[in-house]
Structure formats: structure tokens, C-alpha cells
Phi, psi and omega in degrees: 000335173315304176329108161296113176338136172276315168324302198287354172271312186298334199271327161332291162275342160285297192313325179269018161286285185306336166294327197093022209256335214215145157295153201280304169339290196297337184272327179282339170299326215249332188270313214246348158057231187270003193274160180267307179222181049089000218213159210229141176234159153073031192274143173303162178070295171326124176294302181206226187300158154229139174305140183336293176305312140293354143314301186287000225226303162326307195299326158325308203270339139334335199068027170290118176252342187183161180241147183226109185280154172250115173238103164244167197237179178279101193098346167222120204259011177353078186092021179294139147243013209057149042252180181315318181279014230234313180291314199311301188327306198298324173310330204250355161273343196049015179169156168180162184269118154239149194285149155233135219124318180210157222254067158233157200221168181223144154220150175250157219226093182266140178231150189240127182223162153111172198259178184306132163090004169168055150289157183226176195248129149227187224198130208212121161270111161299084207264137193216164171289136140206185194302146138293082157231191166270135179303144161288117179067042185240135180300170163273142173290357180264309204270339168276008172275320167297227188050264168341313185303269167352306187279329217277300022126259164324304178281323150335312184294317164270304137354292178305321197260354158280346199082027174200049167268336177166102175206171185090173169280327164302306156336293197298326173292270254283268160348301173308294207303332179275002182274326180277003153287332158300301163327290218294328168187089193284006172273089195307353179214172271217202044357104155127356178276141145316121194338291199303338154323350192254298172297328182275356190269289197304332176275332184280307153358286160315311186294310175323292213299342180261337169290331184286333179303315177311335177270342182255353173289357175091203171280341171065235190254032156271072184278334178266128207292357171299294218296292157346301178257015166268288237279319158311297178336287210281003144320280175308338178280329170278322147316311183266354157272347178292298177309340158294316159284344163291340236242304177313303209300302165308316168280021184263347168315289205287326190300335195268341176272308186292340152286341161139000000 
């Protein structure tokens, strides 16, 4: 959860491509981050891979009016629409884009290239058929923002009386890196999202940042396997509002266009 999605950059930023917001250059700089490139495969019309700009641009020409990202787990189909084979995939990815304008989705296929000392990440997108439908289980940005509040509440709470919401060095690396990851840049979405989309992303973040220190502290003061299995309960849920609220946060471009 620490991470920022490679879907939610593509989806980001492609929507303030597609929108007219961004130069096509400045989106793909933005999309492709720290990774060395890119490329898209199974784009219709295509022979074979293409670079991001010209991907999004096919995609366009398409009628793709706006992206909608999917972070779904196992047993949660999270922004899904089908078919079946489209969820697996995506499950088994832990995220994807699906258009919206036309009945296609992206999954990303990440590869580590380059010699001892100085490997990178690329990144080869998959375009695939999927369903017309409304995505699965994803909130209005107003119920992920209660959400958060709530889970963020509840798990402190619990967390705090096991001994492992945050101590130790590993907490403190963990804290540090999402804080200079923030410095570093604040525009946590794209041009043209909305404030509260902003807050609830940068807030669903925290909530991540706090469920992963709790899973990388070991056991902390949880000696008992009871104790042990409260932390996981009060874990998942608070996970899966996180994750959700990121999924809002992210969709709220196209939700906001489709209002009108």
C-alpha cells in the first residue's frame, strides 16, 4: 500500500491527457515514473507493442473518453467488471485500468532488466476485451472518506493495545520514506481531479502506510497467537478500506464526467 500503483499513474494521467490537461510528453514522464519504459501490447489495429503515447492516443481514437483503475485481491474483485478471464488476470496483478468509452482494460506485466547494480523495472501493458459494466464495490468519494476516518479510528485502537501500531526502526524507516515521498511531490493526482480526491487518496496512503508497519514489525508486543489473530482481523478490513478509497479517489475524474 505504500507504493503508488503503476494503474493509478496511468489512469491519472492519462485522464488529464485525454481530458487536454497535460501535454502528451509531460503524461507519459509522469506515467512511467522511475521505471525505464512502457509499452503496450494487443492496443486493436496494432501489430504488435507501442509506446505509451501512441497507445493512449489508438485508445482515444477509440472513443476511450476517461480510465478507471481496479486494485483487487483475492475474493475481491475490486473495480472489476468481468469477464472472468480479465478478473483473474487482473488478480493476479493486483491492479488495472479499465476504459472507459470503450470495452477495454490494461494489466501490467512488470520485468527487471539490466546488469548486477543496476537494474530497472519495464513495464509491457496488456489491452485485453472486458465487460460493460459498473466496477465492483467501489465507493463515492464521500463513503471513502467516512470509511477511512472510521477504519483509521478502530485500528489505532487496536493496533495501540497489541504493541505494534508503530515503534521501533523499522516504523521509523517505514514513516520516514512516505514522509519524503510526500516532499517530494505534492501533487498526489494528476490536473483536473478534484480536491476531495486528493485528500482522500493522500489520506487512504496513511491508512496503507500504517497497515504495512504493522505487518513488517514482526510481532511486536502480540505474544499470543489470540493476540496475533486480533491483529490480522483488525488488519483486513482496514486494508480493504484503503484500498478502496484509493480506487475512489482515482475514479473520481471519470465519475465526475459522467455526472455531467
Amino acid at each position: 500500500m505504500l507504493s503508488e500503483p503503476r494503474s493509478g499513474r496511468l489512469a491519472a494521467w492519462g485522464n488529464a491527457l485525454l481530458a487536454g490537461l497535460v501535454a502528451p510528453d509531460d503524461a507519459v514522464l509522469a506515467i512511467v515514473g522511475e521505471d525505464a519504459v512502457h509499452r503496450v501490447e494487443g492496443i486493436p489495429g496494432e501489430a504488435g507493442p507501442v509506446g505509451l503515447t501512441l497507445a493512449l492516443g489508438r485508445l482515444r481514437a477509440l472513443g476511450v473518453v476517461g480510465l478507471r483503475v481496479a486494485l483487487p485481491a483475492p475474493g475481491h474483485p475490486l473495480g472489476l467488471s468481468g469477464p472472468p478471464e480479465f478478473n483473474a488476470r487482473a488478480v493476479d496483478a493486483e491492479e488495472a485500468v479499465v476504459c472507459f468509452g470503450a470495452a477495454l482494460g490494461l494489466i501490467p506485466e512488470v520485468y527487471e532488466a539490466g546488469p548486477d547494480g543496476d537494474v530497472h523495472a519495464e513495464v509491457l501493458w496488456h489491452c485485453l476485451p472486458v465487460r460493460e459494466a459498473p466496477p465492483a464495490d467501489v465507493p463515492s468519494l464521500g463513503e471513502a472518506e467516512r470509511e477511512l476516518a472510521e477504519a483509521l479510528r478502530d485500528a489505532t485502537e487496536v493496533l495501540t493495545r497489541l504493541d505494534v501500531a508503530g515503534s521501533g526502526p523499522m516504523a521509523e524507516a517505514a514513516i520516514d520514506a512516505y514522509r519524503a515521498r510526500a516532499e517530494r511531490g505534492r501533487e498526489a493526482l494528476a490536473p483536473g481531479y478534484p480536491p476531495r480526491a486528493v485528500r482522500v487518496l493522500e489520506l487512504a496512503q496513511r491508512v496503507g502506510m500504517l497497515v504495512d508497519v504493522a505487518y513488517e514489525s514482526g510481532h511486536g508486543g502480540a505474544v499470543s497467537a489470540s493476540e496475533m489473530g486480533a491483529r490480522a482481523v483488525a488488519l483486513r478490513p482496514v486494508e480493504r478500506t484503503a484500498r478502496r478509497a484509493q480506487v475512489a479517489a482515482y475514479n473520481a475524474f471519470v465519475e465526475e464526467r459522467q455526472r455531467g
